[in-house]
PDB file of N, CA, C and O in Angstrom:
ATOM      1  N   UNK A   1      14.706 -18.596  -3.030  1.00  0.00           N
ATOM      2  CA  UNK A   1      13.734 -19.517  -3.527  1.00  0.00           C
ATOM      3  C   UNK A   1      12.781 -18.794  -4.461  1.00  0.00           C
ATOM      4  O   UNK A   1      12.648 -17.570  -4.473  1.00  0.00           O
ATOM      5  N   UNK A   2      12.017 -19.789  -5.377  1.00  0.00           N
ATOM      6  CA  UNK A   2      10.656 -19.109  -6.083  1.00  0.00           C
ATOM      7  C   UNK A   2       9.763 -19.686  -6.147  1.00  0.00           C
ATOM      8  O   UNK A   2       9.774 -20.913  -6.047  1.00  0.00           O
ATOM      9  N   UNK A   3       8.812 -19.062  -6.316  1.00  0.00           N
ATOM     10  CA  UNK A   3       7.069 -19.486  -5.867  1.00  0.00           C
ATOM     11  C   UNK A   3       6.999 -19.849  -7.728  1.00  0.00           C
ATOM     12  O   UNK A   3       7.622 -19.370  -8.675  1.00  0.00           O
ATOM     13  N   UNK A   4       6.065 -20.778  -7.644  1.00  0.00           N
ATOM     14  CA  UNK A   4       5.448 -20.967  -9.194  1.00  0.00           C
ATOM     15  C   UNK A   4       4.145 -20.587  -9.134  1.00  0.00           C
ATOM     16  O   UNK A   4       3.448 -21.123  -8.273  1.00  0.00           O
ATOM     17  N   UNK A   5       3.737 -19.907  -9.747  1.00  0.00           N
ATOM     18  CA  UNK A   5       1.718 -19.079  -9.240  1.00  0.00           C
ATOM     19  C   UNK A   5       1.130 -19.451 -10.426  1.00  0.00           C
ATOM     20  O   UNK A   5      -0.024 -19.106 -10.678  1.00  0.00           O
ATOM     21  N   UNK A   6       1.716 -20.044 -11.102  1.00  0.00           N
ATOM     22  CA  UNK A   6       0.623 -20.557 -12.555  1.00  0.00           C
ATOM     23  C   UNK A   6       1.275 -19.735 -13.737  1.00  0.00           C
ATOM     24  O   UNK A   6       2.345 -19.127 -13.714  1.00  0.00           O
ATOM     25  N   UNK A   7       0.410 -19.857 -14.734  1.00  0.00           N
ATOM     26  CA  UNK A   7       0.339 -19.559 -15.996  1.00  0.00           C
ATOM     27  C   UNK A   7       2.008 -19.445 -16.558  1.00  0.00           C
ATOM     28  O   UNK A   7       2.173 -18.724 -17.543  1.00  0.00           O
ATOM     29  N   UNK A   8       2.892 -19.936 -16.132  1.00  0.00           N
ATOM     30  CA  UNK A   8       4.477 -19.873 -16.409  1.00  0.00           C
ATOM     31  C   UNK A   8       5.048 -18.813 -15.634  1.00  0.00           C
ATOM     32  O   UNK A   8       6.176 -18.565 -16.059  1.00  0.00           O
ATOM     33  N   UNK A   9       4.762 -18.178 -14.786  1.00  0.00           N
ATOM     34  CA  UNK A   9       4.760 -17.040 -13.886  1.00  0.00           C
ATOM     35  C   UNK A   9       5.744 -17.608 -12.497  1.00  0.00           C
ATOM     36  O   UNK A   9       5.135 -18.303 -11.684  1.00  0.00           O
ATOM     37  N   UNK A  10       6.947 -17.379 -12.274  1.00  0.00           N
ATOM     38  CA  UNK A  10       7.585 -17.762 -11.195  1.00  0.00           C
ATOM     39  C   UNK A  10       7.975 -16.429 -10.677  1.00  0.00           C
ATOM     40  O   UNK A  10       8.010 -15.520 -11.506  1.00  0.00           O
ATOM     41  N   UNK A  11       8.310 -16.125  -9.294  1.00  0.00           N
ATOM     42  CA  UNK A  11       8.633 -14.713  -8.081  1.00  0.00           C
ATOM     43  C   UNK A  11       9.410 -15.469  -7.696  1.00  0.00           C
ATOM     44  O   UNK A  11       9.300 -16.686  -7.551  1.00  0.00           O
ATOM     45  N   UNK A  12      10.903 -14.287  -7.352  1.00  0.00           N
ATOM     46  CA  UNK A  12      11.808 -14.678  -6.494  1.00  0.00           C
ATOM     47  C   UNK A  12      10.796 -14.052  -4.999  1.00  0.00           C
ATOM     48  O   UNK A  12      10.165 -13.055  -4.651  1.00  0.00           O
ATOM     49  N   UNK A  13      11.177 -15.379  -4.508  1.00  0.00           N
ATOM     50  CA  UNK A  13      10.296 -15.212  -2.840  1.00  0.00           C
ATOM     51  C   UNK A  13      10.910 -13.758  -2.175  1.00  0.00           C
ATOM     52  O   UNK A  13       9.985 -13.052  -1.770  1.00  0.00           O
ATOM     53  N   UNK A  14      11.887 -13.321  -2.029  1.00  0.00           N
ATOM     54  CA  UNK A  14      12.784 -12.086  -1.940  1.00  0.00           C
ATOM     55  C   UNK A  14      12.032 -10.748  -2.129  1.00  0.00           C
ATOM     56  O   UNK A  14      12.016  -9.858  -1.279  1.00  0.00           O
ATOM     57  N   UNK A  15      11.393 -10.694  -3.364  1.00  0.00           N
ATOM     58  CA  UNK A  15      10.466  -9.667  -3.805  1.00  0.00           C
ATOM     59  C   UNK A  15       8.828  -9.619  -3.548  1.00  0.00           C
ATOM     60  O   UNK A  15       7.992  -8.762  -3.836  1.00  0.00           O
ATOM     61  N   UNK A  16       8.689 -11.340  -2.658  1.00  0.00           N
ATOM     62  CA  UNK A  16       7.417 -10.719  -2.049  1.00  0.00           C
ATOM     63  C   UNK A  16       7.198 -10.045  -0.829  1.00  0.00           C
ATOM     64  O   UNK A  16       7.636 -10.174   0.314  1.00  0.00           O
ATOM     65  N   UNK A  17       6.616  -9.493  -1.238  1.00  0.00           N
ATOM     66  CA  UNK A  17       5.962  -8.247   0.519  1.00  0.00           C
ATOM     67  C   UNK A  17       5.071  -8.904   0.997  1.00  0.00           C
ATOM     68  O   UNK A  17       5.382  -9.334   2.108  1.00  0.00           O
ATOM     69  N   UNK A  18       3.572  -9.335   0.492  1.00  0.00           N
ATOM     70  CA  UNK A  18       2.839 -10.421   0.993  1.00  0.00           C
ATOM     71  C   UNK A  18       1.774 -11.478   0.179  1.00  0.00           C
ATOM     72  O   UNK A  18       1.829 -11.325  -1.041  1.00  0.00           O
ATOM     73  N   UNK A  19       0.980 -12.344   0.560  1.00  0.00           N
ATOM     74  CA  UNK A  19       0.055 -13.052   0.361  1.00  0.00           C
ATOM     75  C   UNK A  19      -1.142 -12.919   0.677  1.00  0.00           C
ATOM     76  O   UNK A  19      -1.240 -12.424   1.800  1.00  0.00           O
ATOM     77  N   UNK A  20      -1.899 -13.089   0.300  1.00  0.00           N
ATOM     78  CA  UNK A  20      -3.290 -12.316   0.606  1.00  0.00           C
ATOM     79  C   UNK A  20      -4.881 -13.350  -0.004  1.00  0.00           C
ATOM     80  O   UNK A  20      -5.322 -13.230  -1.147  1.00  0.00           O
ATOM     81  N   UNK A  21      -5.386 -14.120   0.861  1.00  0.00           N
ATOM     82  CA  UNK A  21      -6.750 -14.116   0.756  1.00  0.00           C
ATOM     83  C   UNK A  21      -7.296 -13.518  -0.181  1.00  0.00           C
ATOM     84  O   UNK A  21      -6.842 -12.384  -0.025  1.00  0.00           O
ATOM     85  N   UNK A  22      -8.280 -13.453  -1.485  1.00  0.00           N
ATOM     86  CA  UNK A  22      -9.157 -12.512  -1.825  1.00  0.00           C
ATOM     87  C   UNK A  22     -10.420 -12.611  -1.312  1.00  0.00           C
ATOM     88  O   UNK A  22     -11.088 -11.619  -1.020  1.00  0.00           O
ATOM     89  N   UNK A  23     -10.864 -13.948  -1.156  1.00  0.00           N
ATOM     90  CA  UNK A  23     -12.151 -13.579  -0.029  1.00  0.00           C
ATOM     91  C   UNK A  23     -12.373 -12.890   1.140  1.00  0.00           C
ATOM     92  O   UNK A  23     -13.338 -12.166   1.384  1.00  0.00           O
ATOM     93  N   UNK A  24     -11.401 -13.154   1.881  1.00  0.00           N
ATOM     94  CA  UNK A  24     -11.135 -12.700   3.346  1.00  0.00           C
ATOM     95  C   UNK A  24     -10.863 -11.027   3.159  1.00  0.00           C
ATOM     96  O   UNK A  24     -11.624 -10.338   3.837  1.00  0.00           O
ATOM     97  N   UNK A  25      -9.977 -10.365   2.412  1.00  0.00           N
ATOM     98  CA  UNK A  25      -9.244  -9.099   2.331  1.00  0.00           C
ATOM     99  C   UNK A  25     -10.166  -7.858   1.444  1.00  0.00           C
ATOM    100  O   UNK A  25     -10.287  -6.654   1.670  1.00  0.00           O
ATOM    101  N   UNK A  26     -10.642  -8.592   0.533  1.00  0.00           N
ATOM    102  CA  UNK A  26     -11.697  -7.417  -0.238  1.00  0.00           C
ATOM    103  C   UNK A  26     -12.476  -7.460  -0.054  1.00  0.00           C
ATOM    104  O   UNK A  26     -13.188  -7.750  -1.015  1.00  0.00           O
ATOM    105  N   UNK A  27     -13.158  -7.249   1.224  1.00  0.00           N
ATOM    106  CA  UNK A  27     -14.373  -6.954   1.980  1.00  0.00           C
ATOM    107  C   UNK A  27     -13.994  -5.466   2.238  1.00  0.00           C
ATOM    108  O   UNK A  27     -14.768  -4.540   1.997  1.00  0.00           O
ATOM    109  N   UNK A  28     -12.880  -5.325   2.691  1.00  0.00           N
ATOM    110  CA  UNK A  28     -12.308  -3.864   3.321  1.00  0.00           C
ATOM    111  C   UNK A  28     -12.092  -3.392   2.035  1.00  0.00           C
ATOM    112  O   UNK A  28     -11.836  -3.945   0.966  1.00  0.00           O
ATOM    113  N   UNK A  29     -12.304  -1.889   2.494  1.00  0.00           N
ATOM    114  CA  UNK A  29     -12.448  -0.684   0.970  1.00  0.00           C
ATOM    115  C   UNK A  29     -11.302  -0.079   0.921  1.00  0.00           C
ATOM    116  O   UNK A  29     -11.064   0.876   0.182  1.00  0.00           O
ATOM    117  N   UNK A  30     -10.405  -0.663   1.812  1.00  0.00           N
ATOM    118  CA  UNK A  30      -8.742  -0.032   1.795  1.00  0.00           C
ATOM    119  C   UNK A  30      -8.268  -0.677   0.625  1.00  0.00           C
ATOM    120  O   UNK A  30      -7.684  -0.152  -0.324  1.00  0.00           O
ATOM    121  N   UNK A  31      -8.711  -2.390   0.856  1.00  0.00           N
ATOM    122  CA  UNK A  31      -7.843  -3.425  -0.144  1.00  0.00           C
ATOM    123  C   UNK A  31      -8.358  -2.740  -1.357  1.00  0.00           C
ATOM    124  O   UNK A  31      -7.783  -1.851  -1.984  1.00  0.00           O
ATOM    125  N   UNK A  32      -9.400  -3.216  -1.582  1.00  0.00           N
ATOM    126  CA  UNK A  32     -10.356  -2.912  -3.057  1.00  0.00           C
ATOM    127  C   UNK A  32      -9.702  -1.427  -3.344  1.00  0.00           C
ATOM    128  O   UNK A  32      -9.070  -1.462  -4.399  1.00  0.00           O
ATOM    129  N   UNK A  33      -9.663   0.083  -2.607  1.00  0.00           N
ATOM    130  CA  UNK A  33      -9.235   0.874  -3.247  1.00  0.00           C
ATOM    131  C   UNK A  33      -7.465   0.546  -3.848  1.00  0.00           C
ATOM    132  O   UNK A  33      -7.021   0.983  -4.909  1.00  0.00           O
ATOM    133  N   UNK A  34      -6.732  -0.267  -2.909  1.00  0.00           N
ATOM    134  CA  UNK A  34      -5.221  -0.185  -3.211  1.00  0.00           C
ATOM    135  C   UNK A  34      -5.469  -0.967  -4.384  1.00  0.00           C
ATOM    136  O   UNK A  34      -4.777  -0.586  -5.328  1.00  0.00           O
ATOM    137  N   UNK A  35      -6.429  -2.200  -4.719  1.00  0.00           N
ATOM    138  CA  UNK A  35      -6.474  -3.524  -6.049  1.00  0.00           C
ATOM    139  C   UNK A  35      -7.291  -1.963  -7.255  1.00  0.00           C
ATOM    140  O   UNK A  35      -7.725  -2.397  -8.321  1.00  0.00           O
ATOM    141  N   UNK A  36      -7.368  -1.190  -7.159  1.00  0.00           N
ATOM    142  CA  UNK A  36      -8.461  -0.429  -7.984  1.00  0.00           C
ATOM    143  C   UNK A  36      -7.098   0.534  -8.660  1.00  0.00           C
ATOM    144  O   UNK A  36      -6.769   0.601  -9.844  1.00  0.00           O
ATOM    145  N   UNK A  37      -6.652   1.021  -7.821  1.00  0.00           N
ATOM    146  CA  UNK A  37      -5.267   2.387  -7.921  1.00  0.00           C
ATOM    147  C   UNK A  37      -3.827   1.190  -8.537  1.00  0.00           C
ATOM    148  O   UNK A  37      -3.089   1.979  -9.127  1.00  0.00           O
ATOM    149  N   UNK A  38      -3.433   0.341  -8.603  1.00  0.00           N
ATOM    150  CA  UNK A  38      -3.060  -0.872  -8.556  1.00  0.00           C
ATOM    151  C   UNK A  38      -3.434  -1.099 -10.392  1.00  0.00           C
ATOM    152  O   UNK A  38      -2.658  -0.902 -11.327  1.00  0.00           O
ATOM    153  N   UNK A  39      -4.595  -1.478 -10.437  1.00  0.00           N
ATOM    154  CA  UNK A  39      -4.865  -1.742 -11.550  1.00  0.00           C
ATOM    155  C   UNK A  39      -4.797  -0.887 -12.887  1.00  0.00           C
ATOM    156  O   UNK A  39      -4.535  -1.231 -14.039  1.00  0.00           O
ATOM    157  N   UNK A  40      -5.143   0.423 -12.301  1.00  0.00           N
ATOM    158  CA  UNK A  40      -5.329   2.126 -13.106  1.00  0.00           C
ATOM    159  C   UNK A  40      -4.183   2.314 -13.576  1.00  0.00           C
ATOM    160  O   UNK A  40      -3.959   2.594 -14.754  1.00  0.00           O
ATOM    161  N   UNK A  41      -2.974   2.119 -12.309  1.00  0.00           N
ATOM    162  CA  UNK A  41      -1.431   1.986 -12.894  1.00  0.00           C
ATOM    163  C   UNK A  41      -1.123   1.033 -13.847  1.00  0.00           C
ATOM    164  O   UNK A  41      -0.196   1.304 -14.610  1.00  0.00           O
ATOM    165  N   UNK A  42      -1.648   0.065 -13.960  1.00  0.00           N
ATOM    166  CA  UNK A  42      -1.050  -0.514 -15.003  1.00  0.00           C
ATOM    167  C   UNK A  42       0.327  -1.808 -13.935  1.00  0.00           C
ATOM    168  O   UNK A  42       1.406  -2.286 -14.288  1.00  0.00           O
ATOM    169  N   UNK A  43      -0.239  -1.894 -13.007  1.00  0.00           N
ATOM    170  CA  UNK A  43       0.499  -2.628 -11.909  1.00  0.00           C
ATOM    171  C   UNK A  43      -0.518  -3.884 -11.681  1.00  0.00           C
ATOM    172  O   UNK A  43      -0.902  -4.002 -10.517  1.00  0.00           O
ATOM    173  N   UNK A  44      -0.835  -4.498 -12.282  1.00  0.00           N
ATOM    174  CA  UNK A  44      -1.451  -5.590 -11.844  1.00  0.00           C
ATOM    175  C   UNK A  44      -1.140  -6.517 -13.190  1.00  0.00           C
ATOM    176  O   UNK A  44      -1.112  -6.046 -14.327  1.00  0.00           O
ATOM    177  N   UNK A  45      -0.875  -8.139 -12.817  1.00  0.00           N
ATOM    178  CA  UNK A  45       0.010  -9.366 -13.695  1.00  0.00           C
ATOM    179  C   UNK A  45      -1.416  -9.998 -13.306  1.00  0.00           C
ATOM    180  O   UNK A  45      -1.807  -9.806 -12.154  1.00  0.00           O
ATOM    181  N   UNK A  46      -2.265 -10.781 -14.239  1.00  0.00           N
ATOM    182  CA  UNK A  46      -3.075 -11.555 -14.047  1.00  0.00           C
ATOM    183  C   UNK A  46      -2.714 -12.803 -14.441  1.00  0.00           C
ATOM    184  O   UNK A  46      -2.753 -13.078 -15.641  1.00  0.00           O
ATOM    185  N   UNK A  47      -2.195 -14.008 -13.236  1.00  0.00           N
ATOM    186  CA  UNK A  47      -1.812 -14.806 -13.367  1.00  0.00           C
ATOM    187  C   UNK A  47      -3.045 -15.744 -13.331  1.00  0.00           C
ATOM    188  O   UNK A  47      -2.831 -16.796 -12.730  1.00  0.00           O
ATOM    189  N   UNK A  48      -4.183 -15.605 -13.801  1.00  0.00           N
ATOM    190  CA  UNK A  48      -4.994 -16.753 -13.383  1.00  0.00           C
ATOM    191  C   UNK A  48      -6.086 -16.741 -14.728  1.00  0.00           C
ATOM    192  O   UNK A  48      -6.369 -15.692 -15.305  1.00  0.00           O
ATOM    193  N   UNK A  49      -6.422 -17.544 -14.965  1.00  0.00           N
ATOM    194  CA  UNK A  49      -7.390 -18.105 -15.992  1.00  0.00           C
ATOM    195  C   UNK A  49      -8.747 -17.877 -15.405  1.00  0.00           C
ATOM    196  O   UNK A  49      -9.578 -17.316 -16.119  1.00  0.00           O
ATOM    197  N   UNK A  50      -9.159 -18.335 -13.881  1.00  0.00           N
ATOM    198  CA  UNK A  50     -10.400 -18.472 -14.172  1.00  0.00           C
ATOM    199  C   UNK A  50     -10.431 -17.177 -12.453  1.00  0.00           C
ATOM    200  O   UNK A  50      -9.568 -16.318 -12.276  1.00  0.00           O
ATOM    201  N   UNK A  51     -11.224 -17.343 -11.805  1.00  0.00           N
ATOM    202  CA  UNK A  51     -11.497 -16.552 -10.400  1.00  0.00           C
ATOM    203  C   UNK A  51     -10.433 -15.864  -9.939  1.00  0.00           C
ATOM    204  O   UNK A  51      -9.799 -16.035 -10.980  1.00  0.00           O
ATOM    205  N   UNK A  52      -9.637 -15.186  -9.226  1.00  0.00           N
ATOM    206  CA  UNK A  52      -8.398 -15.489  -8.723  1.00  0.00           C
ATOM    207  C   UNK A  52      -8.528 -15.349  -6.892  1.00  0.00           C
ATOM    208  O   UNK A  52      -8.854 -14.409  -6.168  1.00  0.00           O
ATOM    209  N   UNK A  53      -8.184 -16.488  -6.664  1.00  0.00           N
ATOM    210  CA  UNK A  53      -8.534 -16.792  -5.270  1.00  0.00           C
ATOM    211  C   UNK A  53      -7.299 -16.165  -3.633  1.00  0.00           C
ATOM    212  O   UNK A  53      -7.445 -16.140  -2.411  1.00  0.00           O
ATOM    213  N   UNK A  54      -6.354 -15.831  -4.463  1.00  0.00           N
ATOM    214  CA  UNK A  54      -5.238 -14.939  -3.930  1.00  0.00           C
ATOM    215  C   UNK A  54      -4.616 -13.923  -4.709  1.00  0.00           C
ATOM    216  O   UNK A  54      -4.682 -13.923  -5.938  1.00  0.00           O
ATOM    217  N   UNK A  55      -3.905 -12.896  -3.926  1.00  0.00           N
ATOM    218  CA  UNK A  55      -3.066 -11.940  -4.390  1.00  0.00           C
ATOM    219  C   UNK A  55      -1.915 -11.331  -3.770  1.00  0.00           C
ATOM    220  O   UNK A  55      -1.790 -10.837  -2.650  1.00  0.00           O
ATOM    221  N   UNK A  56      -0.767 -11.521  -5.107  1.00  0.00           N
ATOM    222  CA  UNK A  56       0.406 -11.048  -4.272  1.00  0.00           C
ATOM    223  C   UNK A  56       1.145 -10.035  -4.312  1.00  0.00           C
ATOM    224  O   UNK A  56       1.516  -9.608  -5.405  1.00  0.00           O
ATOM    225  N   UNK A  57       1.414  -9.602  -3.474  1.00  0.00           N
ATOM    226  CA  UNK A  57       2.259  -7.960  -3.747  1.00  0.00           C
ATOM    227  C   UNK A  57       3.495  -8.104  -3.332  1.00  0.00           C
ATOM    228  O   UNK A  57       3.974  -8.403  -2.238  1.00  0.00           O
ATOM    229  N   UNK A  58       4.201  -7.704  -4.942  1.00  0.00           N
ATOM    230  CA  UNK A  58       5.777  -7.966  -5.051  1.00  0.00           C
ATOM    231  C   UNK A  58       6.104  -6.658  -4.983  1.00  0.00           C
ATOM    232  O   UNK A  58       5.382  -5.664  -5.049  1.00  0.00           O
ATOM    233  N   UNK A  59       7.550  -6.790  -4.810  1.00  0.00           N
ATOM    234  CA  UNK A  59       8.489  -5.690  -5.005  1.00  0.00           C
ATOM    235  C   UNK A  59       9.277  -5.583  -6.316  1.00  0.00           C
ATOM    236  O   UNK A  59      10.034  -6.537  -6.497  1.00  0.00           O
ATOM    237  N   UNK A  60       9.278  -4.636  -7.282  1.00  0.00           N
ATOM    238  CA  UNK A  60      10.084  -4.567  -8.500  1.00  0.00           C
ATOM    239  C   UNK A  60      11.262  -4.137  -7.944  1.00  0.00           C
ATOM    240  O   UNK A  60      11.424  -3.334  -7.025  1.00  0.00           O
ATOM    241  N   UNK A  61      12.368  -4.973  -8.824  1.00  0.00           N
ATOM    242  CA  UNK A  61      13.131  -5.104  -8.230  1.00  0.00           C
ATOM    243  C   UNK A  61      13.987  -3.659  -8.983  1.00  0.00           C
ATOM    244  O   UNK A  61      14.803  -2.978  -8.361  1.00  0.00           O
ATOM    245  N   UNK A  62      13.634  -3.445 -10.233  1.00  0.00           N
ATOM    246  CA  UNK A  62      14.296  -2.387 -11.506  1.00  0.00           C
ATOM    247  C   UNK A  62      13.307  -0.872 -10.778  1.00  0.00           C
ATOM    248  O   UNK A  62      13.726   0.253 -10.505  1.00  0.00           O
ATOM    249  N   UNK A  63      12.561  -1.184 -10.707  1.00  0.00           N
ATOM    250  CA  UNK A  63      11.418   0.475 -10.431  1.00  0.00           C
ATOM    251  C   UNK A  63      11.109   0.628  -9.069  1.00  0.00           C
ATOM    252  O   UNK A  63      10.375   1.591  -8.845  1.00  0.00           O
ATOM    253  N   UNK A  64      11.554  -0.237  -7.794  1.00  0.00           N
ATOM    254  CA  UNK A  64      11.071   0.167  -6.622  1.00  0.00           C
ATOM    255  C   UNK A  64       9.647  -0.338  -6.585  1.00  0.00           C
ATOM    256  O   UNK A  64       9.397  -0.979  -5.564  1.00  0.00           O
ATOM    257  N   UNK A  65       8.534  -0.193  -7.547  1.00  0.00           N
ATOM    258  CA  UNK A  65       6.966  -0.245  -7.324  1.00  0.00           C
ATOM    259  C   UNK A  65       6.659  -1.477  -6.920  1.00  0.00           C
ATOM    260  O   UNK A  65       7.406  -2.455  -6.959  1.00  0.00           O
ATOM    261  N   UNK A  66       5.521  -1.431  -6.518  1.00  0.00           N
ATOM    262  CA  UNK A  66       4.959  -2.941  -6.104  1.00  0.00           C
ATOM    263  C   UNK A  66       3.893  -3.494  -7.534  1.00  0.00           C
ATOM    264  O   UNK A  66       3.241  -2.807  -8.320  1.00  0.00           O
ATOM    265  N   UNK A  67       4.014  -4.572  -7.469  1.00  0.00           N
ATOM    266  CA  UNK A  67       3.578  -5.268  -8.899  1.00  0.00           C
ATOM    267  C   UNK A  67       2.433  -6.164  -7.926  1.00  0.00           C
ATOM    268  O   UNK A  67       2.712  -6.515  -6.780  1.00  0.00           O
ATOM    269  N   UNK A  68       1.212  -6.441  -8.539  1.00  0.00           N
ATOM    270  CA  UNK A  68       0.731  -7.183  -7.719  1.00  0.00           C
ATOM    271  C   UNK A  68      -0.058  -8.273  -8.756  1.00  0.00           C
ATOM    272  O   UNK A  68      -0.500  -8.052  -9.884  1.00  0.00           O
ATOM    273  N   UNK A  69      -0.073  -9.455  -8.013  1.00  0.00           N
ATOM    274  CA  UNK A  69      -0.435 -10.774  -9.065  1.00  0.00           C
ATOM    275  C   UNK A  69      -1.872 -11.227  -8.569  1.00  0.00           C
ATOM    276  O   UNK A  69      -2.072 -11.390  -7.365  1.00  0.00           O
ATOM    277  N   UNK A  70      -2.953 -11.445  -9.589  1.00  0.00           N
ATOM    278  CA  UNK A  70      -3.321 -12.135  -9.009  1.00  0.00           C
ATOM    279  C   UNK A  70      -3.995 -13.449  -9.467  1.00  0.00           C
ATOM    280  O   UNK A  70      -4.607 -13.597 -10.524  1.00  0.00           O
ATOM    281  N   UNK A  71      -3.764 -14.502  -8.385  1.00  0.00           N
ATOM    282  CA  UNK A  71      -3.733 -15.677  -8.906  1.00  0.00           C
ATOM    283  C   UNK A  71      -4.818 -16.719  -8.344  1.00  0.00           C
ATOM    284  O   UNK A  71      -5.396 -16.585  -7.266  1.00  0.00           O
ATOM    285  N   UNK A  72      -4.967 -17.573  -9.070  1.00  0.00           N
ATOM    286  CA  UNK A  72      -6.047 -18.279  -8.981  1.00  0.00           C
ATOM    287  C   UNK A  72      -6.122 -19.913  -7.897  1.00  0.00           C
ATOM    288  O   UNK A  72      -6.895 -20.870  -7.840  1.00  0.00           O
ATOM    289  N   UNK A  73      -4.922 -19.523  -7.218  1.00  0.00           N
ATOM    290  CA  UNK A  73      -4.267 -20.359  -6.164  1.00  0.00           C
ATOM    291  C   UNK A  73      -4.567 -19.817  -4.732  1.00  0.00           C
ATOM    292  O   UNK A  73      -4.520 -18.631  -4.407  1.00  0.00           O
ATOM    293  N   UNK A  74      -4.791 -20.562  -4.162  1.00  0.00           N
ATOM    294  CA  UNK A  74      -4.957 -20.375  -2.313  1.00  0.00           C
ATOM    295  C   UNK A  74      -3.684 -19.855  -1.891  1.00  0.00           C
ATOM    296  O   UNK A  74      -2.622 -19.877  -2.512  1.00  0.00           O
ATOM    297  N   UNK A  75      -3.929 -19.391  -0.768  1.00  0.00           N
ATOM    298  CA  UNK A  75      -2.375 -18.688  -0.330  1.00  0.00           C
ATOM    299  C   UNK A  75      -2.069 -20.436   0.554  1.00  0.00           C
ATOM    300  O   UNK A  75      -0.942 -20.477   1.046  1.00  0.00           O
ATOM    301  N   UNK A  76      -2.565 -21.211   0.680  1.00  0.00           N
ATOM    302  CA  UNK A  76      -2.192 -22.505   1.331  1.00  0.00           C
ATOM    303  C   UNK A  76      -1.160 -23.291   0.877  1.00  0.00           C
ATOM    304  O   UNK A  76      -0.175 -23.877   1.325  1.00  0.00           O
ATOM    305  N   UNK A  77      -1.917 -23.036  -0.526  1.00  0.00           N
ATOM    306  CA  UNK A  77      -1.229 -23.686  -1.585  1.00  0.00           C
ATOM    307  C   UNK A  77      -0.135 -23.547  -2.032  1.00  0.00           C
ATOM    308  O   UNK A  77       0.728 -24.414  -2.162  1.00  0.00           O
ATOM    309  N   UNK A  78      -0.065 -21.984  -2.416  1.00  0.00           N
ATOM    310  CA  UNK A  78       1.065 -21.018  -2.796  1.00  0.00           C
ATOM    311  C   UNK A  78       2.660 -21.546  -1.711  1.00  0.00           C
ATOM    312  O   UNK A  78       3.854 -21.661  -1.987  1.00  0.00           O
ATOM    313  N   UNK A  79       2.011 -21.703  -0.701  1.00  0.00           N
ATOM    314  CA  UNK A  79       2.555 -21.799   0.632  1.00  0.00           C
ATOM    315  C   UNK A  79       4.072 -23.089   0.367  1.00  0.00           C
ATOM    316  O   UNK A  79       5.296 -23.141   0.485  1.00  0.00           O
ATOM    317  N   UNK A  80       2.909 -23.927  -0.044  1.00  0.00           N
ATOM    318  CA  UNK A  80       3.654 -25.231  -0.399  1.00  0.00           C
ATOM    319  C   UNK A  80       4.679 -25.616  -1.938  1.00  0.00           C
ATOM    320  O   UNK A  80       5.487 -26.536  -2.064  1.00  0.00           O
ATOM    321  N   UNK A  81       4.204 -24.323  -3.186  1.00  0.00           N
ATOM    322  CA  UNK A  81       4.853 -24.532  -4.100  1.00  0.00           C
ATOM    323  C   UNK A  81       6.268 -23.786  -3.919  1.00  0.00           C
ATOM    324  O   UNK A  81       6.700 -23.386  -5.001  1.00  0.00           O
ATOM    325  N   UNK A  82       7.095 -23.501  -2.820  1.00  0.00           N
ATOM    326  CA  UNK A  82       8.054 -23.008  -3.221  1.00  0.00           C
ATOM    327  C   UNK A  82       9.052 -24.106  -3.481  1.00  0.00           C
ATOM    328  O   UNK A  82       9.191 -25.199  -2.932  1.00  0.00           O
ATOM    329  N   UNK A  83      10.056 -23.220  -4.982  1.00  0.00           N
ATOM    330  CA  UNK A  83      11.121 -24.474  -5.354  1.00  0.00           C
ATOM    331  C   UNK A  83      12.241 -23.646  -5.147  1.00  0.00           C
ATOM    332  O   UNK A  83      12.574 -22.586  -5.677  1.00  0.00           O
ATOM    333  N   UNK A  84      12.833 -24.447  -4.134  1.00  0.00           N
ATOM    334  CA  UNK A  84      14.409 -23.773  -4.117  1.00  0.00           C
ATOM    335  C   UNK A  84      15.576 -23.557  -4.887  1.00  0.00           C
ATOM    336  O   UNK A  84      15.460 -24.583  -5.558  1.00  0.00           O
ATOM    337  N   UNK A  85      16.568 -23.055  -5.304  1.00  0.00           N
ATOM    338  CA  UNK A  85      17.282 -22.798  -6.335  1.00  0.00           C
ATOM    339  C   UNK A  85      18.520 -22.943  -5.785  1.00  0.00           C
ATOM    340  O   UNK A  85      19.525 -22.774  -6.475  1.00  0.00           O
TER     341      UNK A  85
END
């Protein structure tokens, strides 16, 4: 299956590792340092126009690395857009 996260941006569900809160999760200085080291790499897809209210950490499927999105969708939400193939 694949998730649609906005901006024309679809994930094979396969390559996600997880879903993530940004209110709830970047309180802790673990998240914020991994979203900081994450970003420095050059590993972060900004799927969102305005706030981004979740974030997801994929698996590349060509490099092994984790790619992480983040999007301006609830993980509730996210929850409910998967389209099967």
């Amino acid at each position: 299956m694949y998730l649609y996260i906005g901006n024309d941006i679809v994930i094979n569900t396969n390559d996600i590792i997880g879903i993530f809160d940004s209110d709830n999760t970047t309180v802790s200085k673990e998240t914020r340092k991994f979203l900081n080291l994450s970003e420095s790499g050059g590993r972060i897809i900004n799927a969102s126009s305005d706030i981004p209210k979740s974030f997801i950490i994929c698996r590349d499927r060509k490099s092994g690395e984790k790619i992480t999105y983040l999007c301006q969708l609830s993980p509730a939400t996210l929850q409910k857009r998967k389209i099967p193939v």
